[in-house]
C-alpha atoms as a printed R data frame, in Angstrom:
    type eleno elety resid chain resno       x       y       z
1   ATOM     1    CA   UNK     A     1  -9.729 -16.894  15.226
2   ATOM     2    CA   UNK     A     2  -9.886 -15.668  11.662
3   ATOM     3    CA   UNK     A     3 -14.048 -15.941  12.031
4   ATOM     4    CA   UNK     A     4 -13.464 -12.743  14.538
5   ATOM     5    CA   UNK     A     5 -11.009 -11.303  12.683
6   ATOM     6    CA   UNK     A     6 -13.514 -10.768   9.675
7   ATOM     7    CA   UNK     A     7 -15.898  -9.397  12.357
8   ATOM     8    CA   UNK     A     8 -14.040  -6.821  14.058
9   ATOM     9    CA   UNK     A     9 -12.420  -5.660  10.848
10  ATOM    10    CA   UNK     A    10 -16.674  -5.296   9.748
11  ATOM    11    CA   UNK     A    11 -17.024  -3.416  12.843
12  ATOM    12    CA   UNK     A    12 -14.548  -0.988  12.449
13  ATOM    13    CA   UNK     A    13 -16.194  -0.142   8.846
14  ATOM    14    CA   UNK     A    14 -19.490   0.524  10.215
15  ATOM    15    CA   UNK     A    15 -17.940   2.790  12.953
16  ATOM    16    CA   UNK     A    16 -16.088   4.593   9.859
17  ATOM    17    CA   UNK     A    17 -19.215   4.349   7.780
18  ATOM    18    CA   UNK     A    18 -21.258   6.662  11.388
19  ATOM    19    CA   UNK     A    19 -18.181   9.455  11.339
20  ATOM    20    CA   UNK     A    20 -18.429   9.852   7.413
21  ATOM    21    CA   UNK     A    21 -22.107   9.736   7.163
22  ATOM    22    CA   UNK     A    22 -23.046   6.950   5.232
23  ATOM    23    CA   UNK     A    23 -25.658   4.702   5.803
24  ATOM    24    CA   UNK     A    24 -24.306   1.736   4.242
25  ATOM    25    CA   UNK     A    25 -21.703  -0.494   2.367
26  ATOM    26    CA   UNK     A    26 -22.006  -2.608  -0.598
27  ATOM    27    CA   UNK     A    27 -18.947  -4.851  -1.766
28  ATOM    28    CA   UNK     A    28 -19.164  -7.169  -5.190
29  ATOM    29    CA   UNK     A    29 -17.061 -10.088  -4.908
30  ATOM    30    CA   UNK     A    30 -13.492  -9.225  -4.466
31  ATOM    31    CA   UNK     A    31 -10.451  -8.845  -1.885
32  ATOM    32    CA   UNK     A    32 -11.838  -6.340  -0.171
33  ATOM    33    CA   UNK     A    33 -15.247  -8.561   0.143
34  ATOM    34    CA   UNK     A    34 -12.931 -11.464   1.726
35  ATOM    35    CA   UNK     A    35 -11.458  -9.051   3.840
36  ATOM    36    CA   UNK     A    36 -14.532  -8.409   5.391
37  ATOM    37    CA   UNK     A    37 -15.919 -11.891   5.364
38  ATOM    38    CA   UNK     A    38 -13.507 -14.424   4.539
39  ATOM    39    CA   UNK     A    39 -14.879 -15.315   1.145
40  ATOM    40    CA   UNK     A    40 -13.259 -15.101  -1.896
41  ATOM    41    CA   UNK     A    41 -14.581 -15.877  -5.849
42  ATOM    42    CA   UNK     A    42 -14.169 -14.699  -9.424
43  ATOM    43    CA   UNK     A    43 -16.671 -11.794 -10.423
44  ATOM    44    CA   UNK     A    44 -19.236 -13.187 -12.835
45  ATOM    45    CA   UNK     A    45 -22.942 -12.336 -14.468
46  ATOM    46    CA   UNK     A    46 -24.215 -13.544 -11.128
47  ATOM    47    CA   UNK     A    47 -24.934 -10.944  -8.502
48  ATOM    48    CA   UNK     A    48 -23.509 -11.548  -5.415
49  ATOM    49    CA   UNK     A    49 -23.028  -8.839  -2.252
50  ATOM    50    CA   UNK     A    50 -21.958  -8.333   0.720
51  ATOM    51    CA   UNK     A    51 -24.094  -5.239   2.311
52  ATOM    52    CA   UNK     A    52 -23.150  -3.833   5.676
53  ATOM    53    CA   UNK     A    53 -25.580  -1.228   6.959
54  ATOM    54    CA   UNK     A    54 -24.706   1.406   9.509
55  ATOM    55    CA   UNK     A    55 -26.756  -0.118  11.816
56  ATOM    56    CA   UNK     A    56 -28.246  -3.594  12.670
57  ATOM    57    CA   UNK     A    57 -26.914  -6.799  11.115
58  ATOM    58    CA   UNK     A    58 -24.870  -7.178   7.512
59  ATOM    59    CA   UNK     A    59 -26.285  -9.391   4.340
60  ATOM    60    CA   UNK     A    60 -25.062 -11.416   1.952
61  ATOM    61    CA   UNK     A    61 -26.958 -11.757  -1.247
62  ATOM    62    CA   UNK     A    62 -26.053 -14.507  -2.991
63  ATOM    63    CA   UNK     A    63 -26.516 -16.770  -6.100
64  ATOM    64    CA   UNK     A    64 -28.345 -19.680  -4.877
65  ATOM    65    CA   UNK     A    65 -25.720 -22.255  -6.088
66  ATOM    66    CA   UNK     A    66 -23.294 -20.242  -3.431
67  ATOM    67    CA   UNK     A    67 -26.001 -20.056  -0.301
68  ATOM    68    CA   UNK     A    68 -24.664 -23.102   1.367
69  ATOM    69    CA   UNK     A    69 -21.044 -22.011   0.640
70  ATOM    70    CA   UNK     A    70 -21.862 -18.661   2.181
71  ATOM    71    CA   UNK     A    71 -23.508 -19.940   5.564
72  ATOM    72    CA   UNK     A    72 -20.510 -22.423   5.989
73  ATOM    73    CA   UNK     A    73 -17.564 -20.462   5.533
74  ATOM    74    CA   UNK     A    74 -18.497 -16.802   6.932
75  ATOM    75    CA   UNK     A    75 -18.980 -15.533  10.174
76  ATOM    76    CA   UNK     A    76 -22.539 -14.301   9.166
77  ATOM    77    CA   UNK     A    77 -26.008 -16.118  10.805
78  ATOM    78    CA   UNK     A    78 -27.293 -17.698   8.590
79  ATOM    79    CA   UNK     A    79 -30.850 -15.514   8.411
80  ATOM    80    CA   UNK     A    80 -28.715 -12.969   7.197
81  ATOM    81    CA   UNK     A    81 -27.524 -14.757   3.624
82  ATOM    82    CA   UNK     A    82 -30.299 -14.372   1.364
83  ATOM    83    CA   UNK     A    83 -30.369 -16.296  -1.728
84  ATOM    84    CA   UNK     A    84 -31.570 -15.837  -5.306
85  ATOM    85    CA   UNK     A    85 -32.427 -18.331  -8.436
86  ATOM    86    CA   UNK     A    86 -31.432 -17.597 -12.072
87  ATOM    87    CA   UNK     A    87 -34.911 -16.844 -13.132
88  ATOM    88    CA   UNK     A    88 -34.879 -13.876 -10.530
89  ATOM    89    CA   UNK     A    89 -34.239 -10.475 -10.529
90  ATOM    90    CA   UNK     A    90 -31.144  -9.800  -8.067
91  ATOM    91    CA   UNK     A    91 -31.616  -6.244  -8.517
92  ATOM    92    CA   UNK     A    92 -35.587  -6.068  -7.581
93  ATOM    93    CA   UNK     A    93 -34.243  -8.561  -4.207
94  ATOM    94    CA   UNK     A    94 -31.057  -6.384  -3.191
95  ATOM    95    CA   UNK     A    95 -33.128  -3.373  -3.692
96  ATOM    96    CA   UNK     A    96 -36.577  -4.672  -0.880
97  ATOM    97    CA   UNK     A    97 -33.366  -5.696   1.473
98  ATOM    98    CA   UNK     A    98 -32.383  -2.331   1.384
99  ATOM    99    CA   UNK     A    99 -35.947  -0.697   1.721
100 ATOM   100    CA   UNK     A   100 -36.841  -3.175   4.443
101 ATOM   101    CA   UNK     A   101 -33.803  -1.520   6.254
102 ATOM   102    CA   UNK     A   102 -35.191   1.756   5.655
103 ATOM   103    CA   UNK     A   103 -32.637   3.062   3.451
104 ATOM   104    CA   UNK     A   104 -34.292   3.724   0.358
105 ATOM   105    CA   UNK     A   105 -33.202   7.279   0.530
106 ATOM   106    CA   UNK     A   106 -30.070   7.441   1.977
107 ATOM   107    CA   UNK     A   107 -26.129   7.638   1.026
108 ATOM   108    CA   UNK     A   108 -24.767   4.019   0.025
109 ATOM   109    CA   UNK     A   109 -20.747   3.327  -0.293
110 ATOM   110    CA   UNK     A   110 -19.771   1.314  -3.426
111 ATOM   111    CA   UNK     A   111 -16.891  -0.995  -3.780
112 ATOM   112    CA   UNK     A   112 -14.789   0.480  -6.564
113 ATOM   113    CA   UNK     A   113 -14.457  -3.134  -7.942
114 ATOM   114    CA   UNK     A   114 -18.367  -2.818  -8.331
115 ATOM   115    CA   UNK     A   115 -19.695  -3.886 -11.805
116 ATOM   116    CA   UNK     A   116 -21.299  -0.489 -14.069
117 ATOM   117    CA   UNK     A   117 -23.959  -2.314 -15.205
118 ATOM   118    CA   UNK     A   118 -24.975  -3.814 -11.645
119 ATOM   119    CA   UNK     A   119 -24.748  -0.145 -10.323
120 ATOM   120    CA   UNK     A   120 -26.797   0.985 -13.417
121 ATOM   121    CA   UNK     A   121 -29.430  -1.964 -12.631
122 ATOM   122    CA   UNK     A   122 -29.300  -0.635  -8.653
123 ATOM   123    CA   UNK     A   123 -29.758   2.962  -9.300
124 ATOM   124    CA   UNK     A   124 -32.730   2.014 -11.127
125 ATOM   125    CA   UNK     A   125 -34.361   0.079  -8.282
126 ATOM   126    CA   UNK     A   126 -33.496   2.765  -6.080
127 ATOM   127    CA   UNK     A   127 -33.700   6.058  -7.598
128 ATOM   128    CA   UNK     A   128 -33.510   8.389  -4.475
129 ATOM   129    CA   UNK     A   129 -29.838   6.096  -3.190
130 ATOM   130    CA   UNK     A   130 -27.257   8.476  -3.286
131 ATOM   131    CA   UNK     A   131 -24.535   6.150  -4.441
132 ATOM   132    CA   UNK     A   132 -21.249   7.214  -3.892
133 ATOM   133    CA   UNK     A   133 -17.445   5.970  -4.246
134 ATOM   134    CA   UNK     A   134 -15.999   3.818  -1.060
135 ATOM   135    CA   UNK     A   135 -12.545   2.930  -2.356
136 ATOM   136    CA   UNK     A   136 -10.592   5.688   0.031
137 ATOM   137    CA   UNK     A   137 -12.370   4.239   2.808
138 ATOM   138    CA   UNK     A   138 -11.224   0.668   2.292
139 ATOM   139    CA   UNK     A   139  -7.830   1.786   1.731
140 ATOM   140    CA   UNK     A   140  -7.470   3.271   4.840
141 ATOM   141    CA   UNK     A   141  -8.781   0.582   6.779
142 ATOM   142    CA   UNK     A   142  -6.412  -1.761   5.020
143 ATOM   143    CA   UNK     A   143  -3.056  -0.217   4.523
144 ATOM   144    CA   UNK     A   144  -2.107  -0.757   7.780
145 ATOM   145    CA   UNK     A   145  -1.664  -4.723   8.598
146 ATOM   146    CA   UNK     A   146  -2.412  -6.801  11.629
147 ATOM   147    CA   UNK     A   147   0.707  -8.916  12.993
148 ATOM   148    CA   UNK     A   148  -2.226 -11.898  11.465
149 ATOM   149    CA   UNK     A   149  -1.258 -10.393   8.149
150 ATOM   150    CA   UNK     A   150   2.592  -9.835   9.084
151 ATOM   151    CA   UNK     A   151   3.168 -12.778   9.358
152 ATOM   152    CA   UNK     A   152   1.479 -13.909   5.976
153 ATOM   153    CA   UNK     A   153   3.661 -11.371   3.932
154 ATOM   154    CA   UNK     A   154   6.744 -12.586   5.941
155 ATOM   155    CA   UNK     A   155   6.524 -15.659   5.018
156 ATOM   156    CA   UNK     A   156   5.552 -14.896   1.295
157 ATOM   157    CA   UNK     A   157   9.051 -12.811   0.638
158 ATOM   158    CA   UNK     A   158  10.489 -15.464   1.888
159 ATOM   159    CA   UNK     A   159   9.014 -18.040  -0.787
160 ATOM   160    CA   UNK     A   160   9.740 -14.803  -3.046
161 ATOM   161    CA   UNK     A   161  13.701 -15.260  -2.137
162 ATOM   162    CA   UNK     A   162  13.768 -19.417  -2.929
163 ATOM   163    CA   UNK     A   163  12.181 -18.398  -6.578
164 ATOM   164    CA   UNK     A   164  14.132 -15.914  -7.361
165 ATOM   165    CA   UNK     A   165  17.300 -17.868  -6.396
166 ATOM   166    CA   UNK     A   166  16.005 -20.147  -9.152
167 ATOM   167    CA   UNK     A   167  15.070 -17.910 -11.822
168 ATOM   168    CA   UNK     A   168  18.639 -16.852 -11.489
169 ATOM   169    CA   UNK     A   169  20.068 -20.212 -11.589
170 ATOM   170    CA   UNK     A   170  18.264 -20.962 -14.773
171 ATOM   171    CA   UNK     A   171  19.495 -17.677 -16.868
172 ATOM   172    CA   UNK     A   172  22.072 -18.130 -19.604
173 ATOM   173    CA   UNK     A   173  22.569 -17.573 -23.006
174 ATOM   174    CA   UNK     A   174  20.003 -19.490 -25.693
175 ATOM   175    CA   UNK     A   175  18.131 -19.796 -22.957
176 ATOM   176    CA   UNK     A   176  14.588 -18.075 -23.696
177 ATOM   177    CA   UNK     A   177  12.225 -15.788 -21.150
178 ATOM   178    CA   UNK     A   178   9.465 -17.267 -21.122
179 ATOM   179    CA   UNK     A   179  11.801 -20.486 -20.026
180 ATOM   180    CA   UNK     A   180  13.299 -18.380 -17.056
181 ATOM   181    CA   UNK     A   181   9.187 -17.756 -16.753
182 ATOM   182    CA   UNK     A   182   7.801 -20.796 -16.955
183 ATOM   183    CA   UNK     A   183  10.838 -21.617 -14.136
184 ATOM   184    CA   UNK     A   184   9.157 -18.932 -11.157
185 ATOM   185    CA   UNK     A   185   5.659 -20.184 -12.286
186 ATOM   186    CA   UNK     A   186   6.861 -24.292 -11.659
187 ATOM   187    CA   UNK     A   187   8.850 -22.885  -8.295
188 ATOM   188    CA   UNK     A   188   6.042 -21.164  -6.733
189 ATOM   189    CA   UNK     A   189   3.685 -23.842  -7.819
190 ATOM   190    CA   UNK     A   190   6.324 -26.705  -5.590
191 ATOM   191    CA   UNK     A   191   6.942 -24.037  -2.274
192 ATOM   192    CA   UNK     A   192   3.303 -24.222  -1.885
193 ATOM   193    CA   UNK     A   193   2.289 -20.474  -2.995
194 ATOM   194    CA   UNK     A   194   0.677 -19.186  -6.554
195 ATOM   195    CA   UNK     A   195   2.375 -16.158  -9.119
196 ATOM   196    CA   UNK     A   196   0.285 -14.079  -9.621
197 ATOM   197    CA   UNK     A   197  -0.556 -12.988 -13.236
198 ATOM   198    CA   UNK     A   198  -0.545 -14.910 -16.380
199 ATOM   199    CA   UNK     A   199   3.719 -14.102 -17.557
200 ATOM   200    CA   UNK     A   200   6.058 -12.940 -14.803
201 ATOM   201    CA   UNK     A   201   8.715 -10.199 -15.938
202 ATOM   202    CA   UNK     A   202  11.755 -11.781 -17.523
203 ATOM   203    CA   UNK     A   203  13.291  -8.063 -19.602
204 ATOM   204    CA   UNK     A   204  16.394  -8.338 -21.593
205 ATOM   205    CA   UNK     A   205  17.867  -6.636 -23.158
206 ATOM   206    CA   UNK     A   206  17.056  -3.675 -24.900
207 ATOM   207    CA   UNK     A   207  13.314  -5.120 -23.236
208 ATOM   208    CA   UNK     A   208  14.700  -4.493 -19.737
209 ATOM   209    CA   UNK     A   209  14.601  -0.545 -20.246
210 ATOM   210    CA   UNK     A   210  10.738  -1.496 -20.323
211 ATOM   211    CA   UNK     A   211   9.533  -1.414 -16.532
212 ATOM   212    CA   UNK     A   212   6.676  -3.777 -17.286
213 ATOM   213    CA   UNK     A   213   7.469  -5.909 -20.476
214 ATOM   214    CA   UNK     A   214   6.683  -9.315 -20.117
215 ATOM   215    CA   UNK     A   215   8.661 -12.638 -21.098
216 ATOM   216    CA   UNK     A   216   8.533 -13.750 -24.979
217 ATOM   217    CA   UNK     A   217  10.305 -16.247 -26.977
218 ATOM   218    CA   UNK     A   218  13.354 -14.108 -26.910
219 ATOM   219    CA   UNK     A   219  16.477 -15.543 -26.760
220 ATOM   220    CA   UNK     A   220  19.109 -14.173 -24.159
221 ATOM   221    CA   UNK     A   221  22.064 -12.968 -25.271
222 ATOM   222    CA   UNK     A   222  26.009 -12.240 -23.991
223 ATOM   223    CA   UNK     A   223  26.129  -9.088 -23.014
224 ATOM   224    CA   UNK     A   224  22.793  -8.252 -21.821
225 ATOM   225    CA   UNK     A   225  21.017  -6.835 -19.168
226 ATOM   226    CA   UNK     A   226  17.985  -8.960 -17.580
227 ATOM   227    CA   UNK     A   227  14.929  -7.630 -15.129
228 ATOM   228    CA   UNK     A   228  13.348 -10.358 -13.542
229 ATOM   229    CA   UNK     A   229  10.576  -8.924 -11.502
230 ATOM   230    CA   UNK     A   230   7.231 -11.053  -9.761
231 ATOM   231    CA   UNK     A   231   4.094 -11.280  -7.265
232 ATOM   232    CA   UNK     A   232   3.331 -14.326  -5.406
233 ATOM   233    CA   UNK     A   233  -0.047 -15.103  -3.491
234 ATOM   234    CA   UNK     A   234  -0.195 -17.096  -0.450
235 ATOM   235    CA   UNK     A   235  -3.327 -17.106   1.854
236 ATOM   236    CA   UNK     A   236  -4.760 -14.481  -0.659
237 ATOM   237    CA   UNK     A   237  -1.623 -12.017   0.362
238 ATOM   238    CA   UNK     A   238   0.450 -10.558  -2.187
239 ATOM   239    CA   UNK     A   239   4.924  -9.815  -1.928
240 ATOM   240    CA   UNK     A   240   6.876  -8.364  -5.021
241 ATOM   241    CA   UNK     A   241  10.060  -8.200  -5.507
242 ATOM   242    CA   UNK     A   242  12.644  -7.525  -8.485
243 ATOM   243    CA   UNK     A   243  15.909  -8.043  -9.108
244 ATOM   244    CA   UNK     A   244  18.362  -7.342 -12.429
245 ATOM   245    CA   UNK     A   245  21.173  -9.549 -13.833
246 ATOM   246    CA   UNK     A   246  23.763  -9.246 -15.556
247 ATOM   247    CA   UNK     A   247  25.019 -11.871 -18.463
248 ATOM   248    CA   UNK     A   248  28.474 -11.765 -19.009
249 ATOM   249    CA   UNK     A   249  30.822  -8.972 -18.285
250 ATOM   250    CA   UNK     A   250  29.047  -5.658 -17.442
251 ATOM   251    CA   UNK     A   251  30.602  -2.558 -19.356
252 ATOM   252    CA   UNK     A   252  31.419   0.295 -17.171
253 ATOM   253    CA   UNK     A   253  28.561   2.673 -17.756
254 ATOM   254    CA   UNK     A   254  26.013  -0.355 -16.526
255 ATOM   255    CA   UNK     A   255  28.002  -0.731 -13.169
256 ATOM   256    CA   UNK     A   256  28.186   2.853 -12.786
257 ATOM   257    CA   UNK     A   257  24.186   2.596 -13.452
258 ATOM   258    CA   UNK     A   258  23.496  -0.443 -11.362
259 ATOM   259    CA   UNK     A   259  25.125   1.494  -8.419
260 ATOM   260    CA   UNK     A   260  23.210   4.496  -8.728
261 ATOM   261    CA   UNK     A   261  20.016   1.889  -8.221
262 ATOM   262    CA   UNK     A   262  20.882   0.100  -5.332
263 ATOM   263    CA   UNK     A   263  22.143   2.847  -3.419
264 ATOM   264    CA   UNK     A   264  18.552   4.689  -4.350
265 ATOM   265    CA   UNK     A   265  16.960   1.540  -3.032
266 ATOM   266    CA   UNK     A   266  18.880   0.866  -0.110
267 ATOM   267    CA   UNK     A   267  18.441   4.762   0.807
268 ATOM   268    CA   UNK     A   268  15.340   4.570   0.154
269 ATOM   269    CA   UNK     A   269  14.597   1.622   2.684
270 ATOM   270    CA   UNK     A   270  16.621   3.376   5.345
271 ATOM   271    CA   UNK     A   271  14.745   6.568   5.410
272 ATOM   272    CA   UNK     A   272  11.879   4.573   5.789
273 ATOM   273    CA   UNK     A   273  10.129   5.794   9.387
274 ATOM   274    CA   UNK     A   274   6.901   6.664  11.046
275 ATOM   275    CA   UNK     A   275   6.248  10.126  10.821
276 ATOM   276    CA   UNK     A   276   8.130  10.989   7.606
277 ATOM   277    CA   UNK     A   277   5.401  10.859   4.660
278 ATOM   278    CA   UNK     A   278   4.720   8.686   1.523
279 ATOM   279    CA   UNK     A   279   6.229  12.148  -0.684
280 ATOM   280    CA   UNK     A   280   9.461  12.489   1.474
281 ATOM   281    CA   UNK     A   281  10.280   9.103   0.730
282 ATOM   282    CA   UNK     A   282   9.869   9.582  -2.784
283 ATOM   283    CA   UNK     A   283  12.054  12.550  -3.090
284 ATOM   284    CA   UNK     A   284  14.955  11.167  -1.148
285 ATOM   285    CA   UNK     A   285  15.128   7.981  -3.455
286 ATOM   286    CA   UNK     A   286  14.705  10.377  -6.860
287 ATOM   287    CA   UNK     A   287  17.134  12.632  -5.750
288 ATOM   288    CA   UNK     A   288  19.757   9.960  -5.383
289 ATOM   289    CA   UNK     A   289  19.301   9.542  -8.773
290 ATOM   290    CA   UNK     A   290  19.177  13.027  -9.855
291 ATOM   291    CA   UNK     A   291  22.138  13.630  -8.655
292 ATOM   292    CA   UNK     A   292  24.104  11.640 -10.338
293 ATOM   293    CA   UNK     A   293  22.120  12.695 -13.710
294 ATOM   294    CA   UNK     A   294  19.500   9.566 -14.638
295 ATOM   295    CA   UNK     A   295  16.721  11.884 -12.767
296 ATOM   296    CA   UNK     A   296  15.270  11.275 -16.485
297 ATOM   297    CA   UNK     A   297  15.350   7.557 -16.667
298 ATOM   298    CA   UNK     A   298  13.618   7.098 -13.884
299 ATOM   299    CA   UNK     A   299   9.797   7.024 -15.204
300 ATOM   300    CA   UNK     A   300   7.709   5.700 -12.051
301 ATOM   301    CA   UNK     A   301   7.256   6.176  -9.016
302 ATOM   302    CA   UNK     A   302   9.509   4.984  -5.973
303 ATOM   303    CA   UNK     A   303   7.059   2.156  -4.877
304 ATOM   304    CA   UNK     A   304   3.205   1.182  -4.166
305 ATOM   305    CA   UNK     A   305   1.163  -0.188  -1.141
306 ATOM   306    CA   UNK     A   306   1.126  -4.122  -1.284
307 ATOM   307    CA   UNK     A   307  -1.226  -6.456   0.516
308 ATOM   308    CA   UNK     A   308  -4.546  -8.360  -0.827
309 ATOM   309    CA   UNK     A   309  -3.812  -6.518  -3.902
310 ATOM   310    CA   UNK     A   310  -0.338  -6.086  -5.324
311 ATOM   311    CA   UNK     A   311  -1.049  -2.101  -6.282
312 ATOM   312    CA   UNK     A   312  -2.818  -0.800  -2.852
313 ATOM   313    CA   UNK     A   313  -2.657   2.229  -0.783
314 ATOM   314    CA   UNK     A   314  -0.373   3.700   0.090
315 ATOM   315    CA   UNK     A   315   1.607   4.895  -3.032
316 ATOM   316    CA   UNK     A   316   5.067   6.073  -2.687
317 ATOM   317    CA   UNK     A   317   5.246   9.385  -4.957
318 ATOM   318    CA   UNK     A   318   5.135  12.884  -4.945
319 ATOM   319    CA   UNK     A   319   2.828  14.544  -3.794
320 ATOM   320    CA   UNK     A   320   1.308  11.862  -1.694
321 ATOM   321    CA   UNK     A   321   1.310  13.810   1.945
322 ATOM   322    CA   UNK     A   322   0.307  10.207   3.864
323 ATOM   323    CA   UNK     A   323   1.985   9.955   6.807
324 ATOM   324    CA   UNK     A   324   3.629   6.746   7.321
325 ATOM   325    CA   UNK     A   325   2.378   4.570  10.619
326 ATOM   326    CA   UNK     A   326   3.749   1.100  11.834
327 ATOM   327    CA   UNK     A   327   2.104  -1.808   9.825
328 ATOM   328    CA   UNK     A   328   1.840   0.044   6.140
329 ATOM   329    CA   UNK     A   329   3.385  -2.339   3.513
330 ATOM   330    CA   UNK     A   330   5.093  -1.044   0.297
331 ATOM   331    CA   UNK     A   331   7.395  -1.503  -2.216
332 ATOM   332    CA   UNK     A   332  10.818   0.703  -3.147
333 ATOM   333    CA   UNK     A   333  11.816   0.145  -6.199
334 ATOM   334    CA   UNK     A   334  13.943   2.666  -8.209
335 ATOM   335    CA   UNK     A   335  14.657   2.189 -11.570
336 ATOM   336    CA   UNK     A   336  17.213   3.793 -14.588
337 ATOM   337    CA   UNK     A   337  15.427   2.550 -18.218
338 ATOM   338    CA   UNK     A   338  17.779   3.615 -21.306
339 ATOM   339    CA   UNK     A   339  15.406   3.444 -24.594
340 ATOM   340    CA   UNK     A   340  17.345   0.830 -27.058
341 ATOM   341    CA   UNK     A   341  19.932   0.223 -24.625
342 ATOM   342    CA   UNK     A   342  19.163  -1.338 -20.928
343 ATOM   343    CA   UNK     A   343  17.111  -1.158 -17.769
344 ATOM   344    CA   UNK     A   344  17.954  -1.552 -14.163
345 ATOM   345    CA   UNK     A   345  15.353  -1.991 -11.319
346 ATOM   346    CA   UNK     A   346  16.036  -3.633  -7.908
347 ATOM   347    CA   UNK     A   347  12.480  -3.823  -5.470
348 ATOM   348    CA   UNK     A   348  11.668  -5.043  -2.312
349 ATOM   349    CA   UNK     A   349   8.655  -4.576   0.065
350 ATOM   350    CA   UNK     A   350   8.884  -3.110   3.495
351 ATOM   351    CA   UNK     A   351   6.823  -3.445   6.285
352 ATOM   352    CA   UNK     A   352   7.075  -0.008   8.447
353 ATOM   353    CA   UNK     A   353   8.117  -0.414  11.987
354 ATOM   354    CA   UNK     A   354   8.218   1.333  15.357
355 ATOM   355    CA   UNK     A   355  11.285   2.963  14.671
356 ATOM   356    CA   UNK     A   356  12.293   2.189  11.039
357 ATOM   357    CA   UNK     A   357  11.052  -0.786   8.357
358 ATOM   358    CA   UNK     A   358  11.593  -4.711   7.603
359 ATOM   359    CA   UNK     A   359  11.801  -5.652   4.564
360 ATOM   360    CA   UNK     A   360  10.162  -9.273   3.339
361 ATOM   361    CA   UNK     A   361  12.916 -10.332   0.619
362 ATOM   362    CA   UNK     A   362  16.534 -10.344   1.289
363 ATOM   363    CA   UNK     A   363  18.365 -11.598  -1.900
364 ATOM   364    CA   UNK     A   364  21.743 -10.039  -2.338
365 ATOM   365    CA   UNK     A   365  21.554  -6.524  -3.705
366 ATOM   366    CA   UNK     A   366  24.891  -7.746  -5.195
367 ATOM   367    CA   UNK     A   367  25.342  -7.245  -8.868
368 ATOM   368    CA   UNK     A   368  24.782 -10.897 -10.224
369 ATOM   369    CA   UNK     A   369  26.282 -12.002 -13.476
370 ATOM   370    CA   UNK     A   370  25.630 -15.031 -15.557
């Protein structure tokens, strides 16, 4: 099944890549490389590429050590992954692919995630390749998500629930962050799925008016405001989702606060509908807070696309005119951030429906205190 998935998502690119124009598609390795193929690897000195010509059959270029790899996991035939050795020139190889194709003077689509000193090395092996950006392409073919992909995410917010639930569970005072951080890590690690980046938010304090501090030896104290905020990856998918805490008893000002954030967010999820755009949604969750008089405070932008990557198309904000279809996945997260004093964010992603949104985490929007 996912063989053909990898396919027909291919084919759709190369009937994009005939309406814009462009005579091909080159993709270093990355997410949007597995989304087209089902492979996934770090980028390293090695050259390896995925090409996908506007007509006749895509390559894969590969390092030797990977050719086997290649042929066994992705839907490609296996005459079309080429392979080359250390003591070859990639460059010189990629480049007689291309010219056998006939394309040696033609318009080529880059992967944004494409190394500047590979594209240097190309454009010098093919100096009459037009080379130009293909990021805006990708995104549009992968903001909206299959019920395949769904499904993934669904399941993902729902690991992100049973981690959070711990994280909580583990904050008092002495304890440090990076304690409360090393706890999501361990969690994710035992329900099967990864976090993603090196330190997971854990803010508190006077750090949880920074939107994306990360957990230190800090001690937590009485009194103080915490931000716990993570990704997880399962099956290469990504979920976010943040939540703030309270440790002791919350002064007036910080309910009053607190409340002006989760009715942002919940708002904000509500008006969440095909047909309204990415900018609309944006306004009505900053002018819940605008209203009240924190329109300052709030220093980012109401949410971002999530799915391979955890910062995707499309991006909640002004003066983003995308209109919303079924399938887009994105976060809303408002936020109030008081230099020296406290911040408050609460996030979770939606998935946008037929008639409104889902969202994939459903932790109480409650005011917790510790």
């Amino acid at each position: 099944m996912e063989s053909n998935l990898y396919k027909e998502r291919t084919e759709k690119l190369v009937e994009v890549l005939k309406i814009k124009g462009i005579d091909g598609f080159i993709f270093s390795v990355s997410v949007n490389m597995y989304y087209f193929t089902g492979f996934y690897d770090f980028q390293s000195e090695r050259l390896m590429v995925f090409f996908v010509p506007y007509e006749g059959d895509p390559i894969f270029l590969v390092p030797h050590l990977h050719y086997n790899q290649i042929c066994a996991t992705t839907w490609l035939k296996i005459e079309n992954v080429y392979s080359w050795f250390d003591e070859e020139d990639p460059f010189e190889k990629l480049a007689s692919i291309i010219k056998e194709k006939k394309l040696s003077n033609s318009k080529i689509a880059i992967d944004d995630t494409f190394r500047g000193d590979f594209l240097l090395a190309l454009q010098e092996n093919l100096p009459r390749v037009k080379f130009v950006s293909g990021g805006k392409l990708i995104g549009a073919l992968r903001r909206v998500k299959s019920n395949y992909e769904k499904d993934i995410m669904m399941y993902l917010g729902n690991i992100h629930d049973k981690v959070l639930k711990k994280a909580i569970s583990a904050i008092q005072v002495g304890v440090s962050e990076l304690k409360i951080a090393h706890a999501i890590i361990d969690t994710f690690k035992e329900l099967g799925a990864i976090c993603a980046g090196l330190i997971p938010i854990v803010a508190s304090g006077p750090n949880s008016a920074q939107p994306h501090y990360r957990a230190t030896e800090k001690v937590i104290a009485d009194g103080e405001s915490v931000v716990i905020e993570f990704d997880g990856i399962w099956k290469y998918y990504r979920s976010d989702m943040t939540r703030t805490v309270f440790v002791g008893n919350p002064p007036e000002e910080y309910l009053k606060v607190y409340n002006i954030v989760r009715k942002a967010q919940e708002i904000g999820v509500q008006s969440v509908k095909p047909g309204r755009t990415c900018e609309e949604i944006d306004q009505i969750v900053r002018k819940v807070i605008e209203d009240e008089g924190y329109g300052q405070y709030f220093i980012h932008r109401t949410g971002h696309g999530i799915g391979l990557e955890v910062h995707e198309e499309p991006y909640i904000i002004e003066g983003n005119k995308l209109v919303l279809e079924p399938g887009m996945t994105f976060s809303i997260e408002p936020g109030i951030y008081i230099p020296g004093k406290y911040g408050v964010r609460i996030e979770d992603c939606v998935i946008v429906t037929e008639k409104g949104s889902e969202s994939f985490t459903h932790l109480t929007h409650d005011l917790i205190t510790r």
